[in-house]
SEFIZA-3560 file (N, C-alpha, C; in Angstrom, 3 decimals):
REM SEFIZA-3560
<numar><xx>-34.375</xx><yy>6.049</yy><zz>-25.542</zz><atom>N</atom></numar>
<numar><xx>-33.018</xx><yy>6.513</yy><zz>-25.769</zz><atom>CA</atom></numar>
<numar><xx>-32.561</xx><yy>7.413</yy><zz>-24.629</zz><atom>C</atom></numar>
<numar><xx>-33.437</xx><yy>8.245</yy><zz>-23.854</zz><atom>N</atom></numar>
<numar><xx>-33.159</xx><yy>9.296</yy><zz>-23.189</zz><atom>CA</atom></numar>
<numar><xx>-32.732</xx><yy>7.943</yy><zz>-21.801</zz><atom>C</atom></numar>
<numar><xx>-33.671</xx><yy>7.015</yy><zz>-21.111</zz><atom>N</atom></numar>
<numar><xx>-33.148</xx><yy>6.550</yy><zz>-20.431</zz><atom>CA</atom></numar>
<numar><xx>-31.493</xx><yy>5.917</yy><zz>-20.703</zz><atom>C</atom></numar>
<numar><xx>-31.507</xx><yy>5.297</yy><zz>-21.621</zz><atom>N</atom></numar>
<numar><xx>-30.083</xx><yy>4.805</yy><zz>-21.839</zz><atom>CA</atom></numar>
<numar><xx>-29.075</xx><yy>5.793</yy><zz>-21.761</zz><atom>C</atom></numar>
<numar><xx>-29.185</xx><yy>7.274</yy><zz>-21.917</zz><atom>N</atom></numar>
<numar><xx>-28.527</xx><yy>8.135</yy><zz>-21.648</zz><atom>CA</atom></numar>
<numar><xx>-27.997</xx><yy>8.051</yy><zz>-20.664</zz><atom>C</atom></numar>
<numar><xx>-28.906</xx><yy>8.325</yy><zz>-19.795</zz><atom>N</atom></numar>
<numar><xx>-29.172</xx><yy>8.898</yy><zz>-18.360</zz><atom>CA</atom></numar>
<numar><xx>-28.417</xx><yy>7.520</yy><zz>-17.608</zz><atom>C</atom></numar>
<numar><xx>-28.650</xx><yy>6.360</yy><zz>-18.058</zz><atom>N</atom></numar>
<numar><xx>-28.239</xx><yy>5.260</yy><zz>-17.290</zz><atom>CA</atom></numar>
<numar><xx>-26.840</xx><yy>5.210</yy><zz>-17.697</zz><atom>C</atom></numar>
<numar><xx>-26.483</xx><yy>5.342</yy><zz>-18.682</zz><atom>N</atom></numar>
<numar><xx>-25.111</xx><yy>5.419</yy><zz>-19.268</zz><atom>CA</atom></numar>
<numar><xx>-24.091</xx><yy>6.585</yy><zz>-17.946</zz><atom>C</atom></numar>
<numar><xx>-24.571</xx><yy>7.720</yy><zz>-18.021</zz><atom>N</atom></numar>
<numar><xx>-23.956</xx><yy>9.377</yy><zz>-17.287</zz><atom>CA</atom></numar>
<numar><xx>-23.924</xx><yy>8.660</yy><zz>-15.907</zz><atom>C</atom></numar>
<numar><xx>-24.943</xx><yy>7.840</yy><zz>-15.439</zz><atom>N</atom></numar>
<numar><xx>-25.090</xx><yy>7.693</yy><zz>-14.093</zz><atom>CA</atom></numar>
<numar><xx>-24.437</xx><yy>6.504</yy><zz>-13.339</zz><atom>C</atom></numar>
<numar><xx>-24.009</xx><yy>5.467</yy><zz>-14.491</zz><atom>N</atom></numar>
<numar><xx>-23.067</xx><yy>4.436</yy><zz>-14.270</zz><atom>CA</atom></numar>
<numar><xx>-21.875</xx><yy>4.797</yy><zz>-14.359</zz><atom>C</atom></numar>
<numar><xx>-21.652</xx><yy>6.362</yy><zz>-15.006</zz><atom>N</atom></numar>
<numar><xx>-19.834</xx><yy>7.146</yy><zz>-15.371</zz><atom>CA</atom></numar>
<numar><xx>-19.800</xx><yy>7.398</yy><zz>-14.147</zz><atom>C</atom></numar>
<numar><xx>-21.007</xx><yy>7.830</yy><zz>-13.546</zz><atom>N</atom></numar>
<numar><xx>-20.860</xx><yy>8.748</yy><zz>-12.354</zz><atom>CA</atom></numar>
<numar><xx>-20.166</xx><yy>8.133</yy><zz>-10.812</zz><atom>C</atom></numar>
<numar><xx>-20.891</xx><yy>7.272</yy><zz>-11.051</zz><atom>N</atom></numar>
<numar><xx>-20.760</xx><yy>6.058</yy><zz>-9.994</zz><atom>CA</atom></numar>
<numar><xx>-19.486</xx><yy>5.308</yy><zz>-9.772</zz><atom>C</atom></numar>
<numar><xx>-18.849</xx><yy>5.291</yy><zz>-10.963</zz><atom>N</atom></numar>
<numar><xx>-17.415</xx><yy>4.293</yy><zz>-11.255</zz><atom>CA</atom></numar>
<numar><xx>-16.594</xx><yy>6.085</yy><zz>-10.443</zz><atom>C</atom></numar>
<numar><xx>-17.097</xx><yy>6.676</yy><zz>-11.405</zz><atom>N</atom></numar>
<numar><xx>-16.005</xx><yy>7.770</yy><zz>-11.037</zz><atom>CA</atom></numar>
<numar><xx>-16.035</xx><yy>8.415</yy><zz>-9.473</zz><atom>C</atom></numar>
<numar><xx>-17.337</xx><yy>8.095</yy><zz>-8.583</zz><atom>N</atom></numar>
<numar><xx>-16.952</xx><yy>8.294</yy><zz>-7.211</zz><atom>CA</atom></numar>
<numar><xx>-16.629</xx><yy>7.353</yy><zz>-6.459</zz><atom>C</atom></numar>
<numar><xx>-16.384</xx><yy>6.091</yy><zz>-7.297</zz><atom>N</atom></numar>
<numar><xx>-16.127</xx><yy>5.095</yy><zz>-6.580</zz><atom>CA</atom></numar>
<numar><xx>-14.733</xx><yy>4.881</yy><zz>-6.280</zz><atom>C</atom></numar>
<numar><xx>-14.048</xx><yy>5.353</yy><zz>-7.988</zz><atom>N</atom></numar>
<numar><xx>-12.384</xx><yy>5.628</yy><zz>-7.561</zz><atom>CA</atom></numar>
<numar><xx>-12.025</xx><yy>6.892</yy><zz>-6.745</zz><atom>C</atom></numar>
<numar><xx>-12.717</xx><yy>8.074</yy><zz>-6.443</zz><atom>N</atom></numar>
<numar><xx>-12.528</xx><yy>9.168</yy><zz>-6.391</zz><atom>CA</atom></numar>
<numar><xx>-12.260</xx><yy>8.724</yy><zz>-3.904</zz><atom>C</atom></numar>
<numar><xx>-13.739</xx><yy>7.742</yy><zz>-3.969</zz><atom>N</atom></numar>
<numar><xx>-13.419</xx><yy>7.337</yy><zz>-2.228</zz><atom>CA</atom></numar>
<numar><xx>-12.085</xx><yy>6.402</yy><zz>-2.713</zz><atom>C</atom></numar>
<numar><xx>-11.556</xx><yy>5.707</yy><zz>-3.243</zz><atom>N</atom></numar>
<numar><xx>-10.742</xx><yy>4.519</yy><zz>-2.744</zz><atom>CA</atom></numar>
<numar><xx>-9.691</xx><yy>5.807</yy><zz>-2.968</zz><atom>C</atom></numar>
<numar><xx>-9.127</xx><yy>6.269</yy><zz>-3.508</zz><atom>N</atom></numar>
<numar><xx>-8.168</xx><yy>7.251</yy><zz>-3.526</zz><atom>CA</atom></numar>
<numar><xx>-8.196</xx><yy>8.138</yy><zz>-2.361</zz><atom>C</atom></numar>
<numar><xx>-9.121</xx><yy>8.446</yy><zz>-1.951</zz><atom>N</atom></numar>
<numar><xx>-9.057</xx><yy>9.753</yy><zz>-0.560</zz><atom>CA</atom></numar>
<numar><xx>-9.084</xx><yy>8.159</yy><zz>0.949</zz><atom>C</atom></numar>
<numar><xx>-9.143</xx><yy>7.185</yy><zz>0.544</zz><atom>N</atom></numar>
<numar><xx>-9.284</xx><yy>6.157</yy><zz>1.609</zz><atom>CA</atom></numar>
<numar><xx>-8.003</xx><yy>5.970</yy><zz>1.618</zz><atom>C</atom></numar>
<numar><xx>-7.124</xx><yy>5.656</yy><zz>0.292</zz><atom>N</atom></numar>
<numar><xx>-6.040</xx><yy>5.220</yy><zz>0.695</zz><atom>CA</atom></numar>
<numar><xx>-4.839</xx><yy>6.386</yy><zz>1.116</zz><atom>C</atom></numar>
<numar><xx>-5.073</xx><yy>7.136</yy><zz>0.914</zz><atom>N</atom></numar>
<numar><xx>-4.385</xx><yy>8.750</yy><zz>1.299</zz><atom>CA</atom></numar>
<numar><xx>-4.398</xx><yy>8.884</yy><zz>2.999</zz><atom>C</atom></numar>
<numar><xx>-5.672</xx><yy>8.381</yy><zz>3.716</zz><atom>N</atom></numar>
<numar><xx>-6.063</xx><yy>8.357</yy><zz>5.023</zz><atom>CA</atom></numar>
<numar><xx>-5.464</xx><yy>7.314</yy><zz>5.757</zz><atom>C</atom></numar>
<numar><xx>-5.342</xx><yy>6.436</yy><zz>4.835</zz><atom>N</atom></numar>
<numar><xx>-5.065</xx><yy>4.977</yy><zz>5.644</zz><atom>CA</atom></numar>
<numar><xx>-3.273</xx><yy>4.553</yy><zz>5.292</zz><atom>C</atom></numar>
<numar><xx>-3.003</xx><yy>5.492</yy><zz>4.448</zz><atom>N</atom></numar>
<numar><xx>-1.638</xx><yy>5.732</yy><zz>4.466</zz><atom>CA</atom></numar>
<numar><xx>-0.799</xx><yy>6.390</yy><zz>6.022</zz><atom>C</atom></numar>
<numar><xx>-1.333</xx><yy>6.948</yy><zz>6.699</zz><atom>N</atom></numar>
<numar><xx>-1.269</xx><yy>7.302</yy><zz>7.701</zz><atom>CA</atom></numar>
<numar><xx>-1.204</xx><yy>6.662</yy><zz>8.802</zz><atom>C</atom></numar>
<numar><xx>-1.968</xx><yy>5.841</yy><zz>8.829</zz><atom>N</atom></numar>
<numar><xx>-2.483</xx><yy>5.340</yy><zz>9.765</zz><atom>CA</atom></numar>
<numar><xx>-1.732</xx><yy>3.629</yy><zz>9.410</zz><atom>C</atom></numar>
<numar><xx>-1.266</xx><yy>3.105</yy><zz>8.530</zz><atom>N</atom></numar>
<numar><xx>-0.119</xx><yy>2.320</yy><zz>7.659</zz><atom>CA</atom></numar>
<numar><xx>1.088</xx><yy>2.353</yy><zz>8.544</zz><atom>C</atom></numar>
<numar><xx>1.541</xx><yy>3.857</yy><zz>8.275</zz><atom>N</atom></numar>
<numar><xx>2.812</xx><yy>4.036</yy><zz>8.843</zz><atom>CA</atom></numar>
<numar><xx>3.023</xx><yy>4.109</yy><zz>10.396</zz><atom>C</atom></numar>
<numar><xx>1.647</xx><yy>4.264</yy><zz>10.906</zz><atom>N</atom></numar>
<numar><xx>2.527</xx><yy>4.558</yy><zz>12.568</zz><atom>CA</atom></numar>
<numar><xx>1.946</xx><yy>2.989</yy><zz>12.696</zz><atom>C</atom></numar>
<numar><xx>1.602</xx><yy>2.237</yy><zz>12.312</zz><atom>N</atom></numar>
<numar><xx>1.389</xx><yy>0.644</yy><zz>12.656</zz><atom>CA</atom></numar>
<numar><xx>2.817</xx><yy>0.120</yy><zz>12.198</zz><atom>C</atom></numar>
<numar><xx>3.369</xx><yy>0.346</yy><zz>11.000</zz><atom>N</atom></numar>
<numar><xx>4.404</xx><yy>-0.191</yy><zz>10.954</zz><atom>CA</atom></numar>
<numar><xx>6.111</xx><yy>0.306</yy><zz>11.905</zz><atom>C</atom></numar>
<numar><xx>5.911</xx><yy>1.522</yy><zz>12.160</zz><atom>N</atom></numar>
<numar><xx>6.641</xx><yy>2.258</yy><zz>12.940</zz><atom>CA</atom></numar>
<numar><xx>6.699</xx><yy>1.447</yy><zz>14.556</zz><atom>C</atom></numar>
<numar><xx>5.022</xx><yy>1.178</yy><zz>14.873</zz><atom>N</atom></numar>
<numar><xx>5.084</xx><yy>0.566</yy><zz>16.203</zz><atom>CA</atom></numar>
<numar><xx>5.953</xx><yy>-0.839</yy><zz>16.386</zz><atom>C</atom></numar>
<numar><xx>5.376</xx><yy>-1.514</yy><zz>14.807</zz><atom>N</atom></numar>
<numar><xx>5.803</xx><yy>-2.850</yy><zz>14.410</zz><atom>CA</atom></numar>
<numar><xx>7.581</xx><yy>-2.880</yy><zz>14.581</zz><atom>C</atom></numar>
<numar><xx>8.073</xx><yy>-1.972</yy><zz>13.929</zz><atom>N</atom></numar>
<numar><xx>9.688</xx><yy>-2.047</yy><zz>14.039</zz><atom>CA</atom></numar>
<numar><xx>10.127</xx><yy>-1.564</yy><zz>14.940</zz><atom>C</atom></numar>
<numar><xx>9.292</xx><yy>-0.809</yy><zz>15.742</zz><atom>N</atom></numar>
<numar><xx>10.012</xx><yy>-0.302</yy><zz>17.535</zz><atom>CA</atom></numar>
<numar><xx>10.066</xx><yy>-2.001</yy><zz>18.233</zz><atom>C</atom></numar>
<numar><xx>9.051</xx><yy>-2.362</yy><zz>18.064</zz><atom>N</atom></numar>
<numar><xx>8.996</xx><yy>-3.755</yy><zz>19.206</zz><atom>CA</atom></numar>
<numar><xx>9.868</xx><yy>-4.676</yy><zz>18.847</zz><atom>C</atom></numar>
<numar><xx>10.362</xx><yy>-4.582</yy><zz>17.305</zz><atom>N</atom></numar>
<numar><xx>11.117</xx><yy>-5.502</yy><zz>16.998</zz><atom>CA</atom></numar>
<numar><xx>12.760</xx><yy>-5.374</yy><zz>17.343</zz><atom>C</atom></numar>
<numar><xx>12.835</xx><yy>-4.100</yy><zz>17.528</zz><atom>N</atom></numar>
<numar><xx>14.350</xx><yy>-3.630</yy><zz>18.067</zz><atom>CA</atom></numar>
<numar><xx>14.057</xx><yy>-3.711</yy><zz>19.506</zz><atom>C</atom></numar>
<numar><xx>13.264</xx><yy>-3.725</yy><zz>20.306</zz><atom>N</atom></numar>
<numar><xx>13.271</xx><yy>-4.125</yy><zz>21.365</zz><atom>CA</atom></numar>
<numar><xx>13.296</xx><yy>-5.599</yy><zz>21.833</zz><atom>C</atom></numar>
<numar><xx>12.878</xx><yy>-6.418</yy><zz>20.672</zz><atom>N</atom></numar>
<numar><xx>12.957</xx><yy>-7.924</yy><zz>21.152</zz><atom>CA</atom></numar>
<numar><xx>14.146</xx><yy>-7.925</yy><zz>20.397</zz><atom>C</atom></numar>
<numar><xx>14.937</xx><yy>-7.856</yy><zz>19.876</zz><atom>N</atom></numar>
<numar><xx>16.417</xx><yy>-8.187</yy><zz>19.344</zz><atom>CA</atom></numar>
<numar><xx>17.425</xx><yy>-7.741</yy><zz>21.009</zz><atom>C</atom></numar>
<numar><xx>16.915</xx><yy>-6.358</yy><zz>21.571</zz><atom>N</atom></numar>
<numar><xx>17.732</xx><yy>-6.308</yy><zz>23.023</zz><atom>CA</atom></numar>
<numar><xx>17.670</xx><yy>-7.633</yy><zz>23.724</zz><atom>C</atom></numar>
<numar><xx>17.012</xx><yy>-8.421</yy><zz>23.876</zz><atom>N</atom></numar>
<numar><xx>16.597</xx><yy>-9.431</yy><zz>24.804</zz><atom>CA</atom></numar>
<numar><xx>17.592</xx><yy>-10.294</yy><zz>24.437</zz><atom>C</atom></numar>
<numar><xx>17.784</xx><yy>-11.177</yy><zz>25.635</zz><atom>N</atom></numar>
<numar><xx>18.980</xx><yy>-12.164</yy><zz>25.415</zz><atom>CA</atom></numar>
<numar><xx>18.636</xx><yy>-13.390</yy><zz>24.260</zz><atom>C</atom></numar>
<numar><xx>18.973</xx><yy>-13.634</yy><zz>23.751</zz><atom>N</atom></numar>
<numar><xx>18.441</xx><yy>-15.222</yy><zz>22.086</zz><atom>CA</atom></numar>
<numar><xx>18.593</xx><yy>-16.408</yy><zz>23.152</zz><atom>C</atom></numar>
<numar><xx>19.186</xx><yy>-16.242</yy><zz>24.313</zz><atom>N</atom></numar>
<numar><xx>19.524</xx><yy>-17.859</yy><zz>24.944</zz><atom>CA</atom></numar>
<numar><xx>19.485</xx><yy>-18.058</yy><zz>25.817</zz><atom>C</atom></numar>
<numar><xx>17.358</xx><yy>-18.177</yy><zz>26.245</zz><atom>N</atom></numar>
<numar><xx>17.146</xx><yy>-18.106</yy><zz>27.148</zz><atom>CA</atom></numar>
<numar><xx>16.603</xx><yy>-19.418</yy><zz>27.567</zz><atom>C</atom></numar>
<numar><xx>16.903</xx><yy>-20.086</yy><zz>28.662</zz><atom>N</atom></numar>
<numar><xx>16.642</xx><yy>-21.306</yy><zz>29.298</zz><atom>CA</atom></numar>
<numar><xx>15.964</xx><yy>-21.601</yy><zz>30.541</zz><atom>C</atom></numar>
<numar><xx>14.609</xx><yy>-22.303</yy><zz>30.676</zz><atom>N</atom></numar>
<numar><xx>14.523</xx><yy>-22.632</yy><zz>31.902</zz><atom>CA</atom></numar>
<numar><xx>15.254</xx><yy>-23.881</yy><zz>33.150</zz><atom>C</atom></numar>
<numar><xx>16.327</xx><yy>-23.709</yy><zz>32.751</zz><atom>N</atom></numar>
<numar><xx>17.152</xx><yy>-24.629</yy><zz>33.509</zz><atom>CA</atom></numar>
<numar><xx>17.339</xx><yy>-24.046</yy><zz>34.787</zz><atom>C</atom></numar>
<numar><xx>17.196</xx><yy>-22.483</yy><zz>35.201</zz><atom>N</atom></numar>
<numar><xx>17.720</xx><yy>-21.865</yy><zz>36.073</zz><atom>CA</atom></numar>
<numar><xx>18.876</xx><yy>-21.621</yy><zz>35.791</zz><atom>C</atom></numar>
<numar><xx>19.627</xx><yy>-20.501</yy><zz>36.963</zz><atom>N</atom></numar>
<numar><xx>20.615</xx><yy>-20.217</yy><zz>36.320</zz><atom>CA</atom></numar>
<numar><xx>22.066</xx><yy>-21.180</yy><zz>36.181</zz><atom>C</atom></numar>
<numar><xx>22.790</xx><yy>-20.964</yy><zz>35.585</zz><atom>N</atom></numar>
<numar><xx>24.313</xx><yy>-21.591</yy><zz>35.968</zz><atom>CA</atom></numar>
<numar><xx>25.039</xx><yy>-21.299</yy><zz>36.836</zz><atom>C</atom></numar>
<numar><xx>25.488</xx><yy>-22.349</yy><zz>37.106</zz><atom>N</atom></numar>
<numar><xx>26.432</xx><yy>-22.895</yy><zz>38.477</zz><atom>CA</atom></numar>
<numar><xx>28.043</xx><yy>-22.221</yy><zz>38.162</zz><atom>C</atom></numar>
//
């Protein structure tokens, strides 16, 4: 009985540091989320500057 205890407390234990890292992981990686997406929408306002109609024909006559 005493093991089943003990295995019982130690499987609580385990679940409960298991949510305890994914919570302090995603707190960290929230961070690190945002300046990826920040970079993501800088480049994208920079490729919208660029001309849409671009041709290798050379230029026009």
């Amino acid at each position: 009985m005493n093991i089943l205890v003990r295995a019982v407390i130690t499987g609580f234990g385990l679940k409960l540091g298991s949510e305890v890292a994914k919570r302090i992981a995603e707190r960290f990686s929230r961070d690190e989320d945002a300046d990826a997406k920040e970079e993501k929408r800088d480049s994208a306002e920079e490729d919208d500057m660029m001309p849409s109609e671009l041709t290798t024909d050379g230029p026009a006559a």
